[in-house]
C-alpha positions as CSV (number, residue, x, y, z in Angstrom):
1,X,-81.0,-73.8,-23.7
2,X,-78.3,-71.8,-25.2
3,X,-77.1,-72.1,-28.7
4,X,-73.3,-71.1,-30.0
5,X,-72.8,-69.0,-33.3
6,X,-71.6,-72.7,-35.1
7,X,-75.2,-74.4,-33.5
8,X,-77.1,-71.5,-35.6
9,X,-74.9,-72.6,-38.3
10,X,-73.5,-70.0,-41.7
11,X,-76.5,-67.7,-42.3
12,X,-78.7,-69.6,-39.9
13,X,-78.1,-72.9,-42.0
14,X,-79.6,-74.8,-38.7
15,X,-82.5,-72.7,-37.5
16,X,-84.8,-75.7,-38.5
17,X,-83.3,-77.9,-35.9
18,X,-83.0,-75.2,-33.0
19,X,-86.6,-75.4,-33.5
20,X,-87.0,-79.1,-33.4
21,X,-84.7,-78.8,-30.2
22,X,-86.8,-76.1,-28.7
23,X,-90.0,-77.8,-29.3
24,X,-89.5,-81.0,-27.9
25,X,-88.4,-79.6,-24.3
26,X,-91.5,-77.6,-24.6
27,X,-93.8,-80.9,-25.5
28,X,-93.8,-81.4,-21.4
29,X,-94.1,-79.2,-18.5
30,X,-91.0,-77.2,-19.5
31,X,-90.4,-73.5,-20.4
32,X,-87.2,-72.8,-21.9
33,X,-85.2,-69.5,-22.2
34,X,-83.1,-69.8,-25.2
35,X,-80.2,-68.0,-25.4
36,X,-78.3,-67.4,-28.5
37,X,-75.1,-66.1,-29.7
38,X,-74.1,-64.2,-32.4
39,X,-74.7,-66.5,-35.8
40,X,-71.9,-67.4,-38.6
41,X,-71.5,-65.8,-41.7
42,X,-69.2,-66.1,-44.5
43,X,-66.9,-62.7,-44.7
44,X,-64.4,-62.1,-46.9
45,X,-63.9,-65.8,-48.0
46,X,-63.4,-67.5,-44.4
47,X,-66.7,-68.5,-42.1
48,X,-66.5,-66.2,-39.0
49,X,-68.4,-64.9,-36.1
50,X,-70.5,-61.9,-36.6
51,X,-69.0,-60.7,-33.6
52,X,-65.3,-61.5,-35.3
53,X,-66.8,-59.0,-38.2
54,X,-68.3,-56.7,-36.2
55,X,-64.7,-56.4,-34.2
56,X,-62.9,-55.9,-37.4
57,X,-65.3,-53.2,-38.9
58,X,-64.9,-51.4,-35.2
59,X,-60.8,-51.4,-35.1
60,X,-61.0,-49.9,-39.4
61,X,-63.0,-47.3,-37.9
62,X,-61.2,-46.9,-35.0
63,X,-58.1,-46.2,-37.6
64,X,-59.9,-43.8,-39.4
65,X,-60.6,-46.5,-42.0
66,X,-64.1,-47.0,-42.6
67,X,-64.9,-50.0,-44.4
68,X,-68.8,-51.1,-45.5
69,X,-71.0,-52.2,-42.9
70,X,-74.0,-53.9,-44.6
71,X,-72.7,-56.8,-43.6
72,X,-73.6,-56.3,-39.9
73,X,-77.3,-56.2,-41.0
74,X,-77.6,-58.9,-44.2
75,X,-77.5,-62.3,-42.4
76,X,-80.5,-61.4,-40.3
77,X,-82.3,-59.9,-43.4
78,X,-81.7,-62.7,-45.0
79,X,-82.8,-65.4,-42.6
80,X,-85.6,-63.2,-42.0
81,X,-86.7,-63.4,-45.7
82,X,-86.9,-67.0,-45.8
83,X,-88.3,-67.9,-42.0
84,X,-90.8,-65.0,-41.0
85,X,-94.2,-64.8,-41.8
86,X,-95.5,-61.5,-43.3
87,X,-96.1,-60.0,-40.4
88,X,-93.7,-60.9,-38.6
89,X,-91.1,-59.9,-40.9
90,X,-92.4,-56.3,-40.9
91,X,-91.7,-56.2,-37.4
92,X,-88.3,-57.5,-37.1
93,X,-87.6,-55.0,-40.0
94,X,-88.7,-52.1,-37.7
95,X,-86.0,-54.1,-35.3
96,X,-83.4,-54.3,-37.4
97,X,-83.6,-51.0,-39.3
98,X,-83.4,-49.1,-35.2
99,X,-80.6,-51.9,-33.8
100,X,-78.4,-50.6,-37.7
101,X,-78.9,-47.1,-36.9
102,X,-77.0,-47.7,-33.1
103,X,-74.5,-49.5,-34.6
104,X,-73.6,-46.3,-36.8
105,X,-74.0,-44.1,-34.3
106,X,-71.5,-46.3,-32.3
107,X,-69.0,-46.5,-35.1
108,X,-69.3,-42.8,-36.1
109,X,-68.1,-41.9,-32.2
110,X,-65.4,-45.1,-32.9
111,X,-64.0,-42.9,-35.9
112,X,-64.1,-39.5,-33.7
113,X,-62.4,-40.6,-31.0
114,X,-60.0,-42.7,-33.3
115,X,-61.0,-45.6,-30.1
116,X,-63.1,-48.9,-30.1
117,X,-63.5,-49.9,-26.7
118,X,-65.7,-49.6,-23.6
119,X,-69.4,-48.6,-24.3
120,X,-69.0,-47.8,-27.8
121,X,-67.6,-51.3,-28.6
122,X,-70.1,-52.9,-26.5
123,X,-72.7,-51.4,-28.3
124,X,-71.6,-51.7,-31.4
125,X,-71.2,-55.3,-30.1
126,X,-74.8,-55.4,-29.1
127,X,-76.7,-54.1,-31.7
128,X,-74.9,-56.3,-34.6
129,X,-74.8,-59.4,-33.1
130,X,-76.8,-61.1,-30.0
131,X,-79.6,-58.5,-29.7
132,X,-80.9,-59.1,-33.2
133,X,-80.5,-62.9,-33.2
134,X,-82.4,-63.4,-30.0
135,X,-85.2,-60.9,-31.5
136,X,-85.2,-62.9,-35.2
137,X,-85.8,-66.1,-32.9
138,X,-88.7,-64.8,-31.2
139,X,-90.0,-63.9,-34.1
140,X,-89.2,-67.0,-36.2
141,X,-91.0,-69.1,-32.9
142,X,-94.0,-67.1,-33.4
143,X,-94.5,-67.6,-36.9
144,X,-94.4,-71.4,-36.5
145,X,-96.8,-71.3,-33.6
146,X,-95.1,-71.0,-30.6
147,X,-96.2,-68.6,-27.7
148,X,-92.6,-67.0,-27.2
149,X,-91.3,-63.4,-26.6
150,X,-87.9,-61.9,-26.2
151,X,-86.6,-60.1,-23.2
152,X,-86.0,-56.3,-24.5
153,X,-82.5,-54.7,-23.8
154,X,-84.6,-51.7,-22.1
155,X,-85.4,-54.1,-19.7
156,X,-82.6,-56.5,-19.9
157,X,-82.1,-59.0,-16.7
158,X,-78.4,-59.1,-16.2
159,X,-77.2,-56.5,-14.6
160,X,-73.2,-56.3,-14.5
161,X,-70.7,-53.8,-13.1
162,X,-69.4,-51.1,-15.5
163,X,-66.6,-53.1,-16.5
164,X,-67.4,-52.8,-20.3
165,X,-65.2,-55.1,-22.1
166,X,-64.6,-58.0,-19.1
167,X,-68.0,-57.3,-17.4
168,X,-69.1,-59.1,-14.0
169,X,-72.4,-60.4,-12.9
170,X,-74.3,-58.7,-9.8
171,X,-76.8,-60.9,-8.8
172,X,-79.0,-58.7,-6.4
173,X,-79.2,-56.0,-8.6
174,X,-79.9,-58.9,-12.0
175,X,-82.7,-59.9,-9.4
176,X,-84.3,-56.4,-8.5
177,X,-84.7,-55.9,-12.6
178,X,-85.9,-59.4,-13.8
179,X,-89.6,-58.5,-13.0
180,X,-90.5,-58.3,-16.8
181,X,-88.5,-61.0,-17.5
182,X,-89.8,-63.4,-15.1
183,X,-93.6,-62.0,-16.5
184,X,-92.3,-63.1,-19.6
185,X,-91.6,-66.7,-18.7
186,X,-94.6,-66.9,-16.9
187,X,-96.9,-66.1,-20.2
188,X,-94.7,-68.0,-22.5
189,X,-93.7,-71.5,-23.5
190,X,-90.3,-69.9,-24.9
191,X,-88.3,-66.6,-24.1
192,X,-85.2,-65.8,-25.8
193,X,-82.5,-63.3,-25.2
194,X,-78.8,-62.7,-26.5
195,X,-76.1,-64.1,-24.9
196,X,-72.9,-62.1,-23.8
197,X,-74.5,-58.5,-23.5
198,X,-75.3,-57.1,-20.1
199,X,-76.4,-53.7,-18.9
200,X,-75.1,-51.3,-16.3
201,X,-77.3,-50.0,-13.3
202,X,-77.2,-46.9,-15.2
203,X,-78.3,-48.7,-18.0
204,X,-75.3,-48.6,-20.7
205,X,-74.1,-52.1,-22.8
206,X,-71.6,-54.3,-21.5
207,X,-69.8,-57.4,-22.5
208,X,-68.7,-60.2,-21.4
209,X,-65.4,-62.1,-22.4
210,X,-65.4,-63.7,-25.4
211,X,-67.4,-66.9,-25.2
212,X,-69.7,-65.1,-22.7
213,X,-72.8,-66.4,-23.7
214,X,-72.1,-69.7,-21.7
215,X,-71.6,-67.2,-18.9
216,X,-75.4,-65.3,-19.5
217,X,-76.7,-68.9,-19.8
218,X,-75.3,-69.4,-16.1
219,X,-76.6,-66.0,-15.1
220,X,-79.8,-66.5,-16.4
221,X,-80.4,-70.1,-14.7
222,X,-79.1,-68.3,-11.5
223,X,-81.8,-65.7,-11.4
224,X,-84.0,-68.7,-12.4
225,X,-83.1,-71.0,-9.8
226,X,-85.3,-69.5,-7.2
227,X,-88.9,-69.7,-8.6
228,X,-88.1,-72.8,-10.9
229,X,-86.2,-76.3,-11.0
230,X,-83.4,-74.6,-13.6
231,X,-81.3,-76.9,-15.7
232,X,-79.0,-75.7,-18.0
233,X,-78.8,-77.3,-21.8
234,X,-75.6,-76.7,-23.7
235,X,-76.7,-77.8,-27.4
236,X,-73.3,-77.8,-29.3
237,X,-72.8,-80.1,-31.9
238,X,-71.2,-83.0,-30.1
239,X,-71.4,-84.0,-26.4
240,X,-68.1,-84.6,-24.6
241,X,-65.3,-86.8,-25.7
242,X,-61.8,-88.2,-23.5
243,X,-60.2,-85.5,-26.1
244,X,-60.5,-83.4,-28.8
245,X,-61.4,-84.9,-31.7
246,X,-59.2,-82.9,-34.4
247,X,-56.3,-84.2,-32.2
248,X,-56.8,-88.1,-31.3
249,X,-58.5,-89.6,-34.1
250,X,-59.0,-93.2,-33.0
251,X,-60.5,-95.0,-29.4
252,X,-62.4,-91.7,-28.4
253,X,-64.6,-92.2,-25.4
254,X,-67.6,-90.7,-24.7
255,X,-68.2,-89.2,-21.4
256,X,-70.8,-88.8,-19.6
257,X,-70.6,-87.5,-16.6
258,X,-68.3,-85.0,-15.2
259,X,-68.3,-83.2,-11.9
260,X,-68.0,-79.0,-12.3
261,X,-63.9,-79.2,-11.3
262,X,-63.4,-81.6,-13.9
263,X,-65.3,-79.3,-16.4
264,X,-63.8,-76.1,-15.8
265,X,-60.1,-77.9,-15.7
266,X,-61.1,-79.2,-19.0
267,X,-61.9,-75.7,-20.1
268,X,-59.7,-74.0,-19.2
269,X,-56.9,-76.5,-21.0
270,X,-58.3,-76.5,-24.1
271,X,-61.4,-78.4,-24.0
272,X,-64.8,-76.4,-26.0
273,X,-66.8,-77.6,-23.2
274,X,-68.2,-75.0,-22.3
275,X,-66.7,-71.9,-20.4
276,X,-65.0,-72.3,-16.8
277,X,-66.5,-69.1,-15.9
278,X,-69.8,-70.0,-16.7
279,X,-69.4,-73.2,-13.7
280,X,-67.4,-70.3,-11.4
281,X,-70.3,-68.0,-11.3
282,X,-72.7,-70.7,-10.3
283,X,-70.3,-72.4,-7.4
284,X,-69.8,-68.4,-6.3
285,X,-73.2,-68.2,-6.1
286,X,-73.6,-71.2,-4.1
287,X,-75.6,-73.6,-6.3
288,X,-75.7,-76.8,-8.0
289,X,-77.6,-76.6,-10.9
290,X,-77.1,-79.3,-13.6
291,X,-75.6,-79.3,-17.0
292,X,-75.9,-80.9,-19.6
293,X,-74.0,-80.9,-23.1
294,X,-76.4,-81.8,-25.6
295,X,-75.3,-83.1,-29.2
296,X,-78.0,-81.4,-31.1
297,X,-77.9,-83.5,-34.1
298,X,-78.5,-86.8,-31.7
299,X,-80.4,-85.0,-28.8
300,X,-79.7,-88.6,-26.7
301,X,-76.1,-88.4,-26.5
302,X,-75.6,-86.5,-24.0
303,X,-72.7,-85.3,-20.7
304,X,-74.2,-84.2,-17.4
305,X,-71.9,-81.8,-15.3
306,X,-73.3,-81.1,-11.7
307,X,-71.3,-80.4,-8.8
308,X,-70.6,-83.9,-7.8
309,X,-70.2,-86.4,-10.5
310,X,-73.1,-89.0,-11.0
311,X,-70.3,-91.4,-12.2
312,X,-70.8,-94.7,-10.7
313,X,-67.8,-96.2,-13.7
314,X,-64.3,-96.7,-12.9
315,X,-62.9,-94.5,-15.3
316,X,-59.9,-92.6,-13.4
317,X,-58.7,-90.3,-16.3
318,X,-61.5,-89.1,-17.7
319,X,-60.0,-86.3,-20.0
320,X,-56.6,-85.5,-21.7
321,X,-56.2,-82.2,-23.0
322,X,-53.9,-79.4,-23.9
323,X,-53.1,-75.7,-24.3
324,X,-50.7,-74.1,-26.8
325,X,-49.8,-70.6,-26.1
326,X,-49.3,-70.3,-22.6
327,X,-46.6,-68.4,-20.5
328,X,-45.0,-69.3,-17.2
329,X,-43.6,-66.1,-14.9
330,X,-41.3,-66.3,-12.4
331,X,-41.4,-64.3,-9.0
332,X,-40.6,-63.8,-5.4
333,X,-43.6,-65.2,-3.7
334,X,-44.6,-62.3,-1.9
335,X,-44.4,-60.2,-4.8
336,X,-46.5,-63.0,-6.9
337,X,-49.3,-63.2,-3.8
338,X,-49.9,-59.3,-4.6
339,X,-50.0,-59.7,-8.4
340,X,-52.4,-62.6,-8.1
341,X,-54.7,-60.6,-5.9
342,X,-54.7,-57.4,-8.1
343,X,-55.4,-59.4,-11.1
344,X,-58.6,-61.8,-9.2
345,X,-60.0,-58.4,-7.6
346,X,-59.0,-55.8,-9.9
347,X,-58.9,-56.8,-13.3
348,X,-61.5,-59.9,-12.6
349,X,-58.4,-62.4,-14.7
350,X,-58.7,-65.9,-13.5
351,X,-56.5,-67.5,-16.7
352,X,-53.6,-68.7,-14.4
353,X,-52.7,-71.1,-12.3
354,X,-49.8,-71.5,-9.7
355,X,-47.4,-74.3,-10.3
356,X,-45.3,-75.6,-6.8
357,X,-42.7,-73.5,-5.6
358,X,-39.4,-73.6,-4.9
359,X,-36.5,-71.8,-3.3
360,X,-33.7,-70.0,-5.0
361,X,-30.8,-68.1,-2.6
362,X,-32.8,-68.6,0.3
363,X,-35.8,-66.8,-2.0
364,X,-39.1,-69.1,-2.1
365,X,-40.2,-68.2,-6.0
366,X,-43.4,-69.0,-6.9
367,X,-44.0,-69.8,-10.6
368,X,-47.3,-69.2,-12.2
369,X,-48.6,-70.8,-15.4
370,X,-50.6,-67.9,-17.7
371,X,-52.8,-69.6,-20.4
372,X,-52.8,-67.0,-22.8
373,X,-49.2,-65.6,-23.9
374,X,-50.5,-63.1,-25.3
375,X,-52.2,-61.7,-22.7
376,X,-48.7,-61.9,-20.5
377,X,-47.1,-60.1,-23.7
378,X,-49.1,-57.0,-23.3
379,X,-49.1,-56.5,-19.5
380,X,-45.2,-57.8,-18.7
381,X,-44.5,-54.2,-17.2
382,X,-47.5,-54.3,-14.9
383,X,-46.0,-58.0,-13.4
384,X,-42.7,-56.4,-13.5
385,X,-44.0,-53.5,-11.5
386,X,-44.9,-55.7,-8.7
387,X,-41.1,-57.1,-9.3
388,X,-38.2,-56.0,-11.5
389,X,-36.5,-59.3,-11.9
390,X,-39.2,-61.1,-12.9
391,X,-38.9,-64.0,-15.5
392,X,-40.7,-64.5,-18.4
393,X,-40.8,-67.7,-20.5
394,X,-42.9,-68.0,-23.4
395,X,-44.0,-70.5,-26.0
396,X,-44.5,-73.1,-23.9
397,X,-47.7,-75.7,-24.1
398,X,-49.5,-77.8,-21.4
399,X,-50.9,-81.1,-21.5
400,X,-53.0,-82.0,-18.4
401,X,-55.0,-85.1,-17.6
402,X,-58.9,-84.6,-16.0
403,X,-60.2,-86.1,-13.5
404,X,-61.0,-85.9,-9.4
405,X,-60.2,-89.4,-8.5
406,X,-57.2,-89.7,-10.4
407,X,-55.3,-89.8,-7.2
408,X,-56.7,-93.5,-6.5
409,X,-54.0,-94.5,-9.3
410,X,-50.7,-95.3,-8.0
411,X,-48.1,-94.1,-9.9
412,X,-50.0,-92.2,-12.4
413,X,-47.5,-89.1,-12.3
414,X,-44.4,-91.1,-13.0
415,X,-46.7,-93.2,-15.8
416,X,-47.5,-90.2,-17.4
417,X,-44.5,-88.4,-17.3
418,X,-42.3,-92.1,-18.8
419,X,-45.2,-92.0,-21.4
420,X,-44.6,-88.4,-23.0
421,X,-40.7,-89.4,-22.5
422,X,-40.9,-92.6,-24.4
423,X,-42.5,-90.7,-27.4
424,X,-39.5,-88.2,-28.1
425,X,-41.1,-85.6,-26.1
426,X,-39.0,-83.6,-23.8
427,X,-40.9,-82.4,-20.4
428,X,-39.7,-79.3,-19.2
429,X,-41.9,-79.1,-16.2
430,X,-44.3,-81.4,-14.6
431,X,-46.3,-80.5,-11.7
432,X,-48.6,-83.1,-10.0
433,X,-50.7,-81.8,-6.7
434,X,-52.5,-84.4,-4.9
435,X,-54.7,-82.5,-3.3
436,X,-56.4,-80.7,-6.8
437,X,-56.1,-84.1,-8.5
438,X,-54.1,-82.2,-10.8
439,X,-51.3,-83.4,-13.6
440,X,-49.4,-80.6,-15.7
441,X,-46.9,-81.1,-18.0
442,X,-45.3,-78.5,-19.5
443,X,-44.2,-78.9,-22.6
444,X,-42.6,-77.1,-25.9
445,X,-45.6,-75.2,-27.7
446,X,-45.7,-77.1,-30.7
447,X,-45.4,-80.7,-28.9
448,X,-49.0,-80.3,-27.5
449,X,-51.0,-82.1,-29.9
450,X,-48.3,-84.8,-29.4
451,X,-48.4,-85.2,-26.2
452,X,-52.5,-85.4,-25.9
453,X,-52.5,-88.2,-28.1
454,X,-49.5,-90.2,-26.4
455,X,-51.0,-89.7,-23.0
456,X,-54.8,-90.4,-24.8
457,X,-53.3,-93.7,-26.1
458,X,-51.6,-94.7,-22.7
459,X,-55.2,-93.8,-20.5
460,X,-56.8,-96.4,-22.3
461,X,-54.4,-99.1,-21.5
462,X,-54.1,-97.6,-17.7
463,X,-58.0,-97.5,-17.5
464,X,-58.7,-100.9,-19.0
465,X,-55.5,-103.0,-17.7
466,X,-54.2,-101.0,-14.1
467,X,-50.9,-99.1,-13.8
């Protein structure tokens, strides 16, 4: 089960119901590893990650700005004040008090070396964030009952490469240190550990990208997978909807199944589903372990992802969604096939995709659709490295429809495309590929939103009536 910073809630605001969760999986035959993020506080007037915070405290330093760091520790003094049992709470003080003394060791070398990154951020990373949490939940389990324990980062499970900041998972190597933790399992009901954080082979702190826990929940049902029937629980405070609520207001669907393709498409365009990579590493892996995105405050609605879709319905379009922010880049193919494979096998990026081709001069030009500008922003000399006249288009938006049967709907492309047209919404790409059941349309960046709900409104009538 793994539980997101807004799931724990400001200042662990919904502790009380992780419990409830918890303890009715473990009312059967279950076991469950929980796995937690950093939690929420409230910093500097706005409601932010601790690892946001912790982020922000690590660049001051890093600029030779050193700015007070009690925060880092408070929230899980707090929560430990009102949920631990005497006891209890002297030991997670001992916890705290060691995991607060790293984190100024960390930020002292930040200030030295005028740098936050690699191990040092990691750590600092660490130490403030998912490490304590998943240590306060043990403890918080045990003092209502509950045989628990926590995996310790001296013996921490996943193993990564030394890729501090981006880290990857290495499964053999995950497998040959998991002896404690699988002990752990074994003896408990309930073991919990922090999301996001790995460890070297040499034993220093790594991290994942941001919104990596989903990826150590993956991990950890992978090295599960062998001993145990593994199912992986997403408890997020909604299940899945056709789109994002805070965009289409009105005739939301529920869904409820949704194969792994049509998950990871969905996240990667926008949708807070959970994280593509999470889904990569299991299919890489070669598994099929299911999903399931839990609403945790009505544990019965619920949408299971598993690597073929249980949907027996005839909904074609299961999803619209969007991304704001994205670039497209221009090159000679050739030029574009080494890029691509130095950023997969390099630098371990997978935010792109490759729109169709086509031929200028003679020239076949491939285009390729980044979904984060800014990430294009700060490495356009590296893609221009691999080709001088490479072009560069920013501020552009994508809306995309979901799902792997679409194709069974004649004329869907030309539908959709009319649809965006009719509402005043110029298209300055479209891209439809039969074979990935796959509809882009590129779009100005601030006509996203517009276009999710235009296309949201016309999938109802295509789904209920026929093109």
């Amino acid at each position: 089960m793994k539980f997101g910073g807004s799931t724990i809630g400001e200042d662990g605001a919904c502790i009380d119901k992780i419990i409830e969760r918890i303890s009715s999986k473990i009312e059967g035959e279950n076991k469950v590893v929980g796995v937690f993020s950093a939690p929420l506080i409230r910093y500097r007037d706005k409601i932010s990650s601790m690892t946001d915070v912790a982020i922000h405290i690590g660049k001051n330093y890093a600029q030779s700005n050193p700015i007070e760091i009690d925060v880092l520790r408070e929230v899980y003094e707090n929560i430990a004040s009102n949920s631990l049992s005497q006891g209890y709470h002297k030991k997670f003080s001992d916890e705290i008090n060691k995991f607060h003394k790293e984190v100024i060791i960390s930020l002292k070398q930040t200030a030295e070396n005028r740098r936050f990154v690699d191990v040092t951020r990691s750590r600092t990373l660490a130490y403030s964030g998912e490490i304590p949490m998943s240590y306060l939940m043990d403890y918080i389990l045990k003092s209502k009952d509950i045989r628990s324990d926590h995996a310790r980062l001296e013996q921490w499970p996943i193993i990564t490469d030394d890729n501090f900041e981006a880290a990857n998972f290495l499964i053999e190597e995950s497998r040959e240190k998991s002896k404690h933790f699988y002990e752990l399992i074994e003896k408990n009901s309930v073991v919990t550990i922090g999301g996001f954080i790995g460890k070297t082979i040499d034993g220093l702190e790594t991290t994942y990208e941001r919104g990596g826990s989903d990826r150590s929940a993956a991990d950890v049902a992978i090295l599960l997978n062998e001993n145990y029937k593994a199912e992986l629980d997403f408890e997020k405070d909604n299940a899945v909807f056709s789109a994002d609520p805070k965009i289409v207001k009105k005739e939301l669907d529920s869904i409820k199944f949704l194969s792994y393709n049509e998950a990871r498409l969905a996240g990667m365009f926008g949708m807070k589903i959970l994280d593509p990579l999470a889904i990569k590493e299991i299919e890489n892996n070669n598994m099929d372990i299911p999903i399931v995105i839990t609403n945790m405050n009505n544990p019965s609605n619920t949408t299971t992802i598993s690597k073929i879709s249980a949907d027996q319905s005839d909904i074609l379009v299961k999803i619209v969604t969007g991304k704001r922010n994205c670039a497209i880049v221009r090159m000679e193919s050739i030029a574009a096939s080494h890029l691509l494979a130095s950023l997969e096998s390099d630098k371990q990026y997978h935010d792109f995709l490759k729109l169709s081709p086509y031929k200028k001069e003679g020239i076949e030009i491939t285009r390729i659709l980044f979904l984060d500008g800014d990430y294009v922003r700060r490495n356009e000399h590296h893609f221009k490295a691999y080709y001088s006249k490479a072009e560069v288009v920013y501020e552009r938006g994508v809306v995309t429809l979901i799902g792997d049967n679409m194709w069974k709907m004649p004329r869907i492309a030309s539908t959709t495309s009319s649809t965006v047209g009719e509402h005043g919404i110029n298209i300055l790409n479209l891209d439809a590929q039969e074979e990935t059941s796959r509809i882009l349309i590129i779009v100005d960046d601030s006509k996203v939103a517009d276009g999710i709900r235009a296309i949201h409104d016309k999938r109802i009538k295509i789904d209920r009536d026929g093109v």
